[in-house]
C-alpha positions as CSV (number, residue, x, y, z in Angstrom):
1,X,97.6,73.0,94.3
2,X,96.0,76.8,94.0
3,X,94.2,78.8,91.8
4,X,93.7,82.3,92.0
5,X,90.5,84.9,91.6
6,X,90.8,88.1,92.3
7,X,93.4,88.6,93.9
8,X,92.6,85.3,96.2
9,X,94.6,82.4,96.3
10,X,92.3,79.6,96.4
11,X,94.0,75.6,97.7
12,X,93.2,72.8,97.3
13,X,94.4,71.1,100.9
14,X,94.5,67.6,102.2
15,X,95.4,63.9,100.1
16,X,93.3,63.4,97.5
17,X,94.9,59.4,96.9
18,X,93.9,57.6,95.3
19,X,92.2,60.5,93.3
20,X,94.5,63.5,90.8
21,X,92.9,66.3,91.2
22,X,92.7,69.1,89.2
23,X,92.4,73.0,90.0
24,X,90.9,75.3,87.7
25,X,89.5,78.4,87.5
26,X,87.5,80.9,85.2
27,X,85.8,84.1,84.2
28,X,82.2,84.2,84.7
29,X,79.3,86.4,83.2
30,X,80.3,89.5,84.7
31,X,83.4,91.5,86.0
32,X,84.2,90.3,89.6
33,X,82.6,86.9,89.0
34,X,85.0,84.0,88.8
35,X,84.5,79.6,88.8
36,X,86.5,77.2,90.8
37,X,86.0,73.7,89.4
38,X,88.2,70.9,91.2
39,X,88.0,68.0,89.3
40,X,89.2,64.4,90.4
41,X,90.1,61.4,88.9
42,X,90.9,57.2,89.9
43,X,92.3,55.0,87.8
44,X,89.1,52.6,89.1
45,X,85.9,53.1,91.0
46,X,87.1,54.0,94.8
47,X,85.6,55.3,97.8
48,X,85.9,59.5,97.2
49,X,87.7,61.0,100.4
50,X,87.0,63.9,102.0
51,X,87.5,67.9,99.7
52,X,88.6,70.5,101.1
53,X,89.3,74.1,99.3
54,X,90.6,77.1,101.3
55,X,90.9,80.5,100.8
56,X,92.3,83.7,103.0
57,X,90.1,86.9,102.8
58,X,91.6,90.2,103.7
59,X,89.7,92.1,106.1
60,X,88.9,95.0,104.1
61,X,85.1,96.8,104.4
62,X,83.0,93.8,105.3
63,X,81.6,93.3,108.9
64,X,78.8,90.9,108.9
65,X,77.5,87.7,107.1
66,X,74.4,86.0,105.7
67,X,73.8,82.7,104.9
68,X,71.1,80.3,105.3
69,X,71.2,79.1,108.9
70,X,72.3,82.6,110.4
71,X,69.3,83.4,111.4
72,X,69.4,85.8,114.2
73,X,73.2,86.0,114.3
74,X,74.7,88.0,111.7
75,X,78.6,88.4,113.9
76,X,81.4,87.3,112.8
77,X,82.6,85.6,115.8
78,X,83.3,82.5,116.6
79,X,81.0,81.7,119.2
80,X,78.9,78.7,119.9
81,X,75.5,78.4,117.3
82,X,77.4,81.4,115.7
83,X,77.0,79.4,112.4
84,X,80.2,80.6,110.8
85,X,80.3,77.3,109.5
86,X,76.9,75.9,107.8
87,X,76.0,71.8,106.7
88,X,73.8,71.6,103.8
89,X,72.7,68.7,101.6
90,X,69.6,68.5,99.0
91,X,66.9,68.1,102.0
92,X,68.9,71.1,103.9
93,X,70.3,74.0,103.9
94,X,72.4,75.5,101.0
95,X,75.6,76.0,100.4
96,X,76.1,79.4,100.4
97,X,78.1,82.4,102.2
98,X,78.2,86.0,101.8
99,X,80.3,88.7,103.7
100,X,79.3,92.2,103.3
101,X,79.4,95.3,104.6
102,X,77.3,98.2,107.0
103,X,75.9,99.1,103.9
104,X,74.4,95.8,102.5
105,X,77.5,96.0,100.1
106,X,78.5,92.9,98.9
107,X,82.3,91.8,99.8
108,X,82.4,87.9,98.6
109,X,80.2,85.5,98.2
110,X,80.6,81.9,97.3
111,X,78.3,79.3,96.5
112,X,78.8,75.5,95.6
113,X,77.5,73.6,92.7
114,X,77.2,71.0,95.0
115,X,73.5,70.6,96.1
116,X,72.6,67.4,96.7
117,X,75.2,65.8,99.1
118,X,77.1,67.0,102.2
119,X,78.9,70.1,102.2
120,X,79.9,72.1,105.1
121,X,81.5,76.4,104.4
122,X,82.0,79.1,106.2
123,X,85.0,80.5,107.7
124,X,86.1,82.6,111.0
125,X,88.6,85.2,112.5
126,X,91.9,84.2,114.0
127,X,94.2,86.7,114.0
128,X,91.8,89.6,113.1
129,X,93.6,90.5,109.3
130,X,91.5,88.0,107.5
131,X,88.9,85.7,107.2
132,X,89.9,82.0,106.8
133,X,87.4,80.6,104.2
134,X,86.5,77.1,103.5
135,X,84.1,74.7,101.6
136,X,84.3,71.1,102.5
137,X,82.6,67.9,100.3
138,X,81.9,64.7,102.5
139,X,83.2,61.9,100.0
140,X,81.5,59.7,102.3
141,X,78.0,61.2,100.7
142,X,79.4,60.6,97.5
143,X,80.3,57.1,97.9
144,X,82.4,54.8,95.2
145,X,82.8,57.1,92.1
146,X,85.5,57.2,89.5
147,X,85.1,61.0,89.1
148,X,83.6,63.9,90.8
149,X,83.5,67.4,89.9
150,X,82.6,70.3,91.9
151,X,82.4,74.3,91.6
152,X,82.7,77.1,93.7
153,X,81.0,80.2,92.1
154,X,82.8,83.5,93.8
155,X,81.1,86.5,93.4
156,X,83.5,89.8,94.8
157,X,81.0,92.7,93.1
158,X,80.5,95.6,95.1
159,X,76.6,95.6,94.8
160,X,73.7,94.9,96.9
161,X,74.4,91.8,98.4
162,X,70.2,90.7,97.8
163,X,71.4,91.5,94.5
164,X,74.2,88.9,94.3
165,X,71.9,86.2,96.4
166,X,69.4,86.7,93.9
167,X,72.3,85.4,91.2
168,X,73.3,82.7,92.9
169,X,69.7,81.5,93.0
170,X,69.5,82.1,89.4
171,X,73.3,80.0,89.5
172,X,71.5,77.1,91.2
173,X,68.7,77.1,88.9
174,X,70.7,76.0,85.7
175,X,72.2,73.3,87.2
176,X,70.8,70.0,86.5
177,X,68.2,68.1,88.9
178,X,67.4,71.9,90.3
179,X,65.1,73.4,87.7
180,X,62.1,74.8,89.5
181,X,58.9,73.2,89.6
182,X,55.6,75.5,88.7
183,X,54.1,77.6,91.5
184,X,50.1,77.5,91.2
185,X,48.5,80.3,91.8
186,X,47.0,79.2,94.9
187,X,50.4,78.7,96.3
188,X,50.3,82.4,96.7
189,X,46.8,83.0,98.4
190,X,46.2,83.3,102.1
191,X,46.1,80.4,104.1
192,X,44.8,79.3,107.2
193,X,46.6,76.7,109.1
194,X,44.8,74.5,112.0
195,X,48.6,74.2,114.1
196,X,48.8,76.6,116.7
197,X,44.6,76.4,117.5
198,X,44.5,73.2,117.9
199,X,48.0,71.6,118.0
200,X,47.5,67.7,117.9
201,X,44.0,68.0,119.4
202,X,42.3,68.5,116.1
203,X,38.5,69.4,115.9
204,X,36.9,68.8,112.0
205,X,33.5,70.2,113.3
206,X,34.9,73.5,114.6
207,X,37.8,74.0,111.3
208,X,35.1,73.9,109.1
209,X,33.1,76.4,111.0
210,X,36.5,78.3,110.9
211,X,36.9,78.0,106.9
212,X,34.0,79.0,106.3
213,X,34.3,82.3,108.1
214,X,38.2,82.4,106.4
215,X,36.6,81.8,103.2
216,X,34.9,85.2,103.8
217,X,37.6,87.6,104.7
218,X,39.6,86.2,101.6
219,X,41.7,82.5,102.2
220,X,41.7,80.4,100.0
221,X,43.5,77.2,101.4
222,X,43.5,75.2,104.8
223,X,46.3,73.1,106.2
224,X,45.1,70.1,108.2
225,X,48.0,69.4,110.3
226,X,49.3,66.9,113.1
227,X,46.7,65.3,115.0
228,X,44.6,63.8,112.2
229,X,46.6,60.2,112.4
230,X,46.3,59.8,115.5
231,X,44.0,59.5,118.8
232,X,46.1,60.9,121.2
233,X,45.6,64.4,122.4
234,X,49.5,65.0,123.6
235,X,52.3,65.8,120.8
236,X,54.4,62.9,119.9
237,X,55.6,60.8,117.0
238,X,55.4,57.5,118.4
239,X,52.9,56.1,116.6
240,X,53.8,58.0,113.1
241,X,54.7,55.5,109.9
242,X,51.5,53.8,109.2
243,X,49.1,57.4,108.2
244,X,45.6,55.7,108.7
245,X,43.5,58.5,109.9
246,X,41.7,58.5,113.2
247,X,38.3,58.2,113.0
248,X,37.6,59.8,116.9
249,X,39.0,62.8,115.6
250,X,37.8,63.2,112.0
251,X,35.0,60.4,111.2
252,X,34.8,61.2,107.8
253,X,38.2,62.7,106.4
254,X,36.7,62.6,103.0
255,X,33.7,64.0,103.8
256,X,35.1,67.2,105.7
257,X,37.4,67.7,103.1
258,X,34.7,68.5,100.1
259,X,32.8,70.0,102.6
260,X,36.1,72.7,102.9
261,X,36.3,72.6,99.4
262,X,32.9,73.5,98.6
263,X,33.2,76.8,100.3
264,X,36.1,77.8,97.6
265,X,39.1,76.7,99.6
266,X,42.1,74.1,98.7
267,X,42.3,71.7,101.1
268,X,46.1,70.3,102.6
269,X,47.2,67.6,105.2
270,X,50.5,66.9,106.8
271,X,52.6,64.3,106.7
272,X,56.1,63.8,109.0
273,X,58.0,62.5,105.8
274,X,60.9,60.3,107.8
275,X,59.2,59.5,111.0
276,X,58.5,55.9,112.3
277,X,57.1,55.5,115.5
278,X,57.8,52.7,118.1
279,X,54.0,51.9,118.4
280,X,53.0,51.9,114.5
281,X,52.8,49.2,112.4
282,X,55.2,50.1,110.4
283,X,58.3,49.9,113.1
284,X,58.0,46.2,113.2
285,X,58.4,46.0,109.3
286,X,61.3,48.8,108.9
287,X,63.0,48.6,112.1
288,X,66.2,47.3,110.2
289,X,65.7,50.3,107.8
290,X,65.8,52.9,110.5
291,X,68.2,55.5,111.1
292,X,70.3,55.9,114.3
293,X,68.3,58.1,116.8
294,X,68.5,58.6,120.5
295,X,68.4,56.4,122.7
296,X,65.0,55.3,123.8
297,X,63.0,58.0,121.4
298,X,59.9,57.1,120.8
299,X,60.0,57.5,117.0
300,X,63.0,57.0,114.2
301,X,63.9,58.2,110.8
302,X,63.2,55.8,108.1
303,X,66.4,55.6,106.0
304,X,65.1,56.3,102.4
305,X,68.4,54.9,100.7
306,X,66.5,51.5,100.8
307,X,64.3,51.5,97.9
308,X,61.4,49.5,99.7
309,X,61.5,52.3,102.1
310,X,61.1,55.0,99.5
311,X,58.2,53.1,97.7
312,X,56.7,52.7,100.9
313,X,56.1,56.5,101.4
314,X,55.5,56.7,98.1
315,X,52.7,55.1,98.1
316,X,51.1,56.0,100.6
317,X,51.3,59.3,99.3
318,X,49.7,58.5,96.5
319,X,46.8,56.5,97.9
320,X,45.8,59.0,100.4
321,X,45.4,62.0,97.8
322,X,43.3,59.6,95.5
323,X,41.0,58.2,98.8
324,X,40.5,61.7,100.2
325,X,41.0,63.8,97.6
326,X,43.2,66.8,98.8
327,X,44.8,69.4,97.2
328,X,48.6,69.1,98.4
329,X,50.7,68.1,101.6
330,X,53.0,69.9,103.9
331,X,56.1,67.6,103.9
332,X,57.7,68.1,107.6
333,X,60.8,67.0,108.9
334,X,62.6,66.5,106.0
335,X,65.7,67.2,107.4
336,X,65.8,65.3,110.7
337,X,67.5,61.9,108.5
338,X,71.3,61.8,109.6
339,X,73.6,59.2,109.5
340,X,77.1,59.1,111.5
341,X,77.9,55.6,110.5
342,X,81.1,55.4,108.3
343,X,80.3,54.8,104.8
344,X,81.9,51.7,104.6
345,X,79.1,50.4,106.8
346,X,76.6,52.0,105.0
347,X,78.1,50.3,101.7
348,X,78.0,46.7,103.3
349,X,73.9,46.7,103.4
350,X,73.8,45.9,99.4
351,X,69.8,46.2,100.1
352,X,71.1,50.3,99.7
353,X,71.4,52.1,96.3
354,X,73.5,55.0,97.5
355,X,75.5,56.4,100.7
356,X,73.7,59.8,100.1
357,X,70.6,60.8,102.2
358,X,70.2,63.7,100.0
359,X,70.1,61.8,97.0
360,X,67.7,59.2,98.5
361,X,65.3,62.3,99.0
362,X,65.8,63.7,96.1
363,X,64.4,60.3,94.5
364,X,61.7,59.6,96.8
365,X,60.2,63.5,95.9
366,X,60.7,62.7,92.2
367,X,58.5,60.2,92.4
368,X,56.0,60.8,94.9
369,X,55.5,64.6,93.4
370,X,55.6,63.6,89.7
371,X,52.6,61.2,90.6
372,X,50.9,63.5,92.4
373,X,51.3,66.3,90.1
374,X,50.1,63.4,87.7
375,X,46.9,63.2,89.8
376,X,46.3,67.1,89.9
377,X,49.1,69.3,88.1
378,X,48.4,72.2,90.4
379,X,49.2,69.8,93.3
380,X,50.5,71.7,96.5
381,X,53.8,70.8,98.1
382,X,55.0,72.9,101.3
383,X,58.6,72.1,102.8
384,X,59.6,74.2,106.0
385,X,63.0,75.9,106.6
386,X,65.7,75.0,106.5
387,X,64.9,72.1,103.4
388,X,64.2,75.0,101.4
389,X,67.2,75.0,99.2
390,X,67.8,74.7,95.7
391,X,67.3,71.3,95.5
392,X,64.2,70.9,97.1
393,X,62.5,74.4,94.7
394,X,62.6,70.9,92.1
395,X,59.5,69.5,94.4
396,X,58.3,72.3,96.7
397,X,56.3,75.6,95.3
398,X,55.4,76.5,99.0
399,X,58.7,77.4,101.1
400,X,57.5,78.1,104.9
401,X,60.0,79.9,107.8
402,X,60.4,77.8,110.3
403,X,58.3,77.6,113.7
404,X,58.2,81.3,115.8
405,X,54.4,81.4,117.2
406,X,53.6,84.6,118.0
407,X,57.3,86.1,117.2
408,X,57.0,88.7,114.7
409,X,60.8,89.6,115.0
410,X,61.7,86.0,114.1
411,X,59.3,86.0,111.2
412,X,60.3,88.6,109.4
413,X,63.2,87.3,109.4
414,X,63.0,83.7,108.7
415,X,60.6,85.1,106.0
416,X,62.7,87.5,104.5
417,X,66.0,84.7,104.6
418,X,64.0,82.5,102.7
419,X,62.9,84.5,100.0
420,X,66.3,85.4,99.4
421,X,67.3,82.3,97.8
422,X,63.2,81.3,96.8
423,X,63.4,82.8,93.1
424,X,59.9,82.7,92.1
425,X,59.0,79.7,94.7
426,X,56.3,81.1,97.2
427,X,58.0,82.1,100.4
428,X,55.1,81.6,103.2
429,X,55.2,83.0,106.7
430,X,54.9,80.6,109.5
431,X,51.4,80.4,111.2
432,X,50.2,83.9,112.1
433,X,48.8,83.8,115.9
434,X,48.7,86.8,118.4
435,X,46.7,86.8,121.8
436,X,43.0,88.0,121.9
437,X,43.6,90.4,124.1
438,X,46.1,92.2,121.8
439,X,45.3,95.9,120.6
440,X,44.4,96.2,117.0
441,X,47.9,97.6,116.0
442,X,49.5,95.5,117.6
443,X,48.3,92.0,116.5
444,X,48.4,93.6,112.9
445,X,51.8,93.6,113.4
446,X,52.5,90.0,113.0
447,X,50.9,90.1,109.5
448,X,53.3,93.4,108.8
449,X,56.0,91.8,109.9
450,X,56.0,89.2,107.6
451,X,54.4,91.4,104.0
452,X,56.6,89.9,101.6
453,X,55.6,86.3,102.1
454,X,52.1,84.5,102.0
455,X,50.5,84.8,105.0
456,X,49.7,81.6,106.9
457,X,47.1,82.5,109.8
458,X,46.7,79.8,112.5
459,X,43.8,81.6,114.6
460,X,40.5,80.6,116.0
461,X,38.1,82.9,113.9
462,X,35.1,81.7,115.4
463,X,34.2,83.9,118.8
464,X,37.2,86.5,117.3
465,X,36.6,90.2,118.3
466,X,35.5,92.4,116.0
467,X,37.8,94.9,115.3
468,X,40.1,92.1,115.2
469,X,38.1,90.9,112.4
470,X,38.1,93.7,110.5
471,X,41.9,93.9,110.9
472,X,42.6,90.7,109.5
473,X,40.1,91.7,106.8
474,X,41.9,94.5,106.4
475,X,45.3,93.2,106.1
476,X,44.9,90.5,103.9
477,X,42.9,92.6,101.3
478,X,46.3,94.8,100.9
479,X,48.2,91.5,100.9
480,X,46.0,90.4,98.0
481,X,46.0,93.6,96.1
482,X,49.9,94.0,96.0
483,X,50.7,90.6,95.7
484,X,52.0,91.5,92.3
485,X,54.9,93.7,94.2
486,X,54.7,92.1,97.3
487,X,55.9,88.7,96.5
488,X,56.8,88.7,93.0
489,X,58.6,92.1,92.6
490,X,62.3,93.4,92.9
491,X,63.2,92.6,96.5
492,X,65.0,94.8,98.6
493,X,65.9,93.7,102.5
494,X,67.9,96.8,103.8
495,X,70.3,96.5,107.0
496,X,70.4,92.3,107.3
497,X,72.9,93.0,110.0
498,X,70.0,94.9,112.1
499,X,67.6,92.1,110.9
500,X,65.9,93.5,108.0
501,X,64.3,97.1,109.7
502,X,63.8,98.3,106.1
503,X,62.3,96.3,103.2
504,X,61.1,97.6,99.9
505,X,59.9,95.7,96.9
506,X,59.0,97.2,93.7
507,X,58.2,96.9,89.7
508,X,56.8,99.0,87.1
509,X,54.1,100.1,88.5
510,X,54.7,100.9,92.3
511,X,56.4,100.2,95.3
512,X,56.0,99.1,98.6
513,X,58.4,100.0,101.6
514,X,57.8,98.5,105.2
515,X,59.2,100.6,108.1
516,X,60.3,98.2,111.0
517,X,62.3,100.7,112.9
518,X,62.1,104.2,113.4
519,X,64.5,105.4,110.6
520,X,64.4,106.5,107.2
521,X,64.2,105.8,103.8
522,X,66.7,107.2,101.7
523,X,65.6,106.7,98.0
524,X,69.1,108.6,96.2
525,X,68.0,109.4,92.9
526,X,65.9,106.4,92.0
527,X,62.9,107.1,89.6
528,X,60.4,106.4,91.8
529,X,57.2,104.6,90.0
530,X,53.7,106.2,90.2
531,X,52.5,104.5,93.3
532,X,54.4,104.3,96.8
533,X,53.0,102.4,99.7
534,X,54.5,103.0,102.6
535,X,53.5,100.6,105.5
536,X,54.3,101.5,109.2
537,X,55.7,98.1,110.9
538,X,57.2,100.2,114.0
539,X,55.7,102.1,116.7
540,X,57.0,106.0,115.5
541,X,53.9,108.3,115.0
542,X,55.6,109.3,111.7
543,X,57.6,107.9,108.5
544,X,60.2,109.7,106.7
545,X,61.6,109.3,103.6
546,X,64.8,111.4,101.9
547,X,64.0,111.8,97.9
548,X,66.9,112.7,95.6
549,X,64.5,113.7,93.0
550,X,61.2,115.5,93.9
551,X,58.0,113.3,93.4
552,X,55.8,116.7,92.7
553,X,51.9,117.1,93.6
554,X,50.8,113.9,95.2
555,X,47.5,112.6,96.1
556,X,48.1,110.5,99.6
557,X,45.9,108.7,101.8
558,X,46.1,107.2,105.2
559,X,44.5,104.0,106.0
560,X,44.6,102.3,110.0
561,X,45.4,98.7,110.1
562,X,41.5,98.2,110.0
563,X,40.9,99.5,106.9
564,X,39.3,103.0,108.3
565,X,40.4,105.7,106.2
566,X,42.2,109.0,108.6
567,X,42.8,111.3,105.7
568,X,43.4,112.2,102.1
569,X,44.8,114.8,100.4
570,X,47.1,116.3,97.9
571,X,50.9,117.3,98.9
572,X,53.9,117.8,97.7
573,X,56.5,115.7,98.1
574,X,59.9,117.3,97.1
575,X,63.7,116.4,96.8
576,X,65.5,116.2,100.8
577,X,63.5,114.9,103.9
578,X,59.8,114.4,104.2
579,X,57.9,113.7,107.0
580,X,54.6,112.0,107.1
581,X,51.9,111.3,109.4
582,X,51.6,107.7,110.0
583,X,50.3,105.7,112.9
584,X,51.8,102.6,113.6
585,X,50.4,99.8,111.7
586,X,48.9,102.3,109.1
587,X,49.7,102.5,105.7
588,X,49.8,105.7,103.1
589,X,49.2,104.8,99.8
590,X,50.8,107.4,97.7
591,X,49.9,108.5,93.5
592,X,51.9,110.4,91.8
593,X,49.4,113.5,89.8
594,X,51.8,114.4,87.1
């Protein structure tokens, strides 16, 4: 059974029994965008088997990838952790694939109306002439249906493929279930984060003295992470599940949190969502509700397809905000709950009500967010990479990279790959650390390298140099003036196959254009709007940018990553190459006279 798009012969391969299937395809909203629906059918209620649709590629002017788990990897090969095949399911990942080419010119891409439960895509080289494309459903996450329907949405436009991505968010968004929740505003401000200062051996004393330094250079939230629920000082989930707070570490939770929130600041605490460990409380009571884990680890994912499990977390959830009053909760590990056991023995524990893990956490967020949005409708929800697909933008308004400590050249990019399928969610960097005895320039650059998300900071401000200080200052006041282009504006990561060295974002008003490599910026004949900041993210004395259309008189001014200003002027900016003076980590904020 086929159907074809474009040119592309799409299959339907493997036995469907006792399910007919149907193959259809049509036209979507624009030229080169086409819908793959397979729909199947039982005479009664059986167990769904396994999908599979497959589909040849001609190699013709496309030489890299993107999708979400690519991360530094952008080959085509088919290596080891080359992740030309991706999983996703509601709590990870998404199911999405784009080829394209040196350019950023989009090729194909394909994304699945499928969500929720498990999919697996991708596709690889064999003989060299094409690329053998697939897109896999695991009936066993869809359990005992009668009928199932899927799409594949191709899109084979020859436009920027941040373009297309940004479609196929908007694609994921009319579906049902994935409608996105409502970013606060505070979900956007600066944030400082108590992980990589402290790790488990939290101090309540000293993060207050902290906030109320970060107050002053312009945060507005503080994360409260692990360590708080429990008295030992070494990492470790082993006594995770039963979230009682430890009173040696923070004697008055309640207490230190108005005391944080008096200064101005939101205050949130973390929670390992699935974790049980084998010392709490709650491993004795849930032991048969546990997932399969390693042998001997000391903590296990609860297995939220039992309903007591879900209303377990839930409230707890919910009786913690009321008792201590916060203002939201990072939600980590989301997507360490897996399940290898066939689904028939999954089935034969009746206590279940579903095969699907991502369907189980889709139902526990509903209902532990809607009450706590219930309690405080500008609530604060962060889920980490990679559970920041389109099913999860339903609970989360605060979508972190994952963990990189002091690796600007893996937050950019984890930043950058997030935001690309975030819509209007608030794509955050992960904690911003950097040694003390870094120069200036070059601990700004960790807060450069990650512009186009909110900046997390996870740094002891307390006994911080000064001219670090006024670099941090300085930074986060131009993250706060442009959030408006910065994180909400027409998003532009150049080169994904060299890992993002030029990014631009723009609206109306201005733009803003981050130089992580020494190489231009070639604008073509774009009307350019009457403010231009271009930021220096690399270590070339100089940035140059090639204008099709002259920009005129121009008033410029250079400011260093501490805020000191080196000059200002008029110039003239006119069509061809330009070169100007830019240390690194400085910025030059240009206005347009005429």
């Amino acid at each position: 059974m086929k159907s074809v798009v474009n040119g592309i012969e799409v299959r339907l391969e493997g036995d469907c029994a006792p399910f007919t299937p149907v193959l259809t395809s049509r036209h979507g909203e624009q030229d080169g965008v086409f819908y793959v629906i397979l729909s199947v059918s039982a005479a009664e209620k059986a167990l769904l088997p396994d999908l599979k649709l497959a589909w040849d590629i001609p190699s013709v002017d496309f030489h890299h990838k993107w999708n979400p788990r690519c991360m530094q990897n952008r080959a085509l090969d088919i290596g080891l952790g080359s992740h030309n095949h991706i999983n996703s399911s509601a709590n990870s990942g998404a199911p999405v694939f784009s080829l394209y080419s040196l350019s950023g010119t989009n090729a194909c891409t394909w994304a699945a109306s499928e969500v929720i439960r498990d999919v697996n895509t991708g596709g690889e080289y064999k003989s060299g002439k094409v690329f053998y494309c697939d897109l896999r459903v695991a009936g066993t996450s869809v359990g005992i249906v009668e009928n199932y329907e899927v799409t594949v949405r191709f899109d084979f436009r020859r436009i920027p493929y941040y373009e297309v991505l940004a479609d196929v968010t908007r694609y994921w968004e009319s579906l049902p279930g994935c409608k996105p929740c409502v970013v606060p505003e505070a979900a956007r401000k600066p944030l400082l984060s108590s992980w990589y200062v402290y790790e488990i051996r939290f101090d309540a004393e000293d993060f207050e003295k902290n906030c109320k330094l970060a107050r002053e250079l312009g945060f507005e939230t503080a994360i409260l992470d692990d360590g708080w629920q429990t008295s030992q000082r070494t990492c470790g989930y082993q006594n995770n599940g039963d979230w009682e707070v430890s009173e040696e570490k923070v004697p008055d939770l309640a207490g230190h949190v108005k005391r944080v929130q008096a200064m101005g600041m939101k205050y949130m605490v973390w929670f390992s969502v699935p974790w049980i460990g084998i010392e709490s409380k709650a491993y004795h009571r849930f032991k048969e509700m546990l997932l399969p884990g390693k042998e001997g680890s000391p903590q296990y994912a609860i297995d939220l397809r039992f309903p007591e499990a879900r209303q377990y977390l839930i409230d707890i959830y919910e009786r913690f905000v009321k008792r201590y009053g916060v203002d939201g909760l990072k939600m980590d590990f989301i997507d360490s709950c897996n399940d290898p056991k066939p689904a028939a023995d999954i089935m034969a524990d009746g206590r279940r009500d579903g095969v699907s893990i991502g369907e189980a956490m889709c139902r526990l967020l509903d209902e532990a967010t809607g009450r706590l949005k219930r309690i405080n409708p500008e609530f604060l929800i962060e889920f980490r990479q990679a559970y920041t697909g389109p099913a999860m933008r339903a609970y989360g308004n605060m979508l972190r990279a994952v963990d990189c400590a002091n690796s600007l050249g893996d937050n950019r990019v984890r930043t950058i790959d997030v935001r690309l399928l975030a819509g209007n969610t608030a794509a955050h960097a992960d904690p911003i650390t950097w040694n003390d005895d870094e120069p200036d320039h070059s601990a700004a650059m960790q807060i450069i390298h990650t512009l186009f998300s909110v900046p997390q900071i996870s740094k002891r401000i307390t006994g911080m140099k000064e001219s670090h200080i006024r670099m941090l200052k300085q930074q986060l006041k131009f993250v706060r003036e442009h959030e408006d282009v910065l994180q909400q504006g027409e998003f532009r990561p150049l080169y994904p196959h060299l890992l993002y060295p030029l990014v631009a974002a723009r609206n109306e008003e201005k733009m803003v254009v981050a130089f992580y490599a020494d190489m231009p910026m070639r604008f073509g004949d774009e009307v350019l709007p009457r403010e231009l900041l271009l930021v220096n993210g690399s270590y070339a004395s100089e940035l140059i940018i090639e204008l099709g259309k002259p920009m005129g008189q121009v008033e410029a001014e250079v400011i260093d990553c501490c805020g000191v200003k080196l000059r200002a002027g008029k110039m003239s900016l006119q069509a061809g190459l330009n070169r100007l003076e830019v240390p690194p980590a400085a910025h030059v904020h240009i206005r347009r006279l005429a």
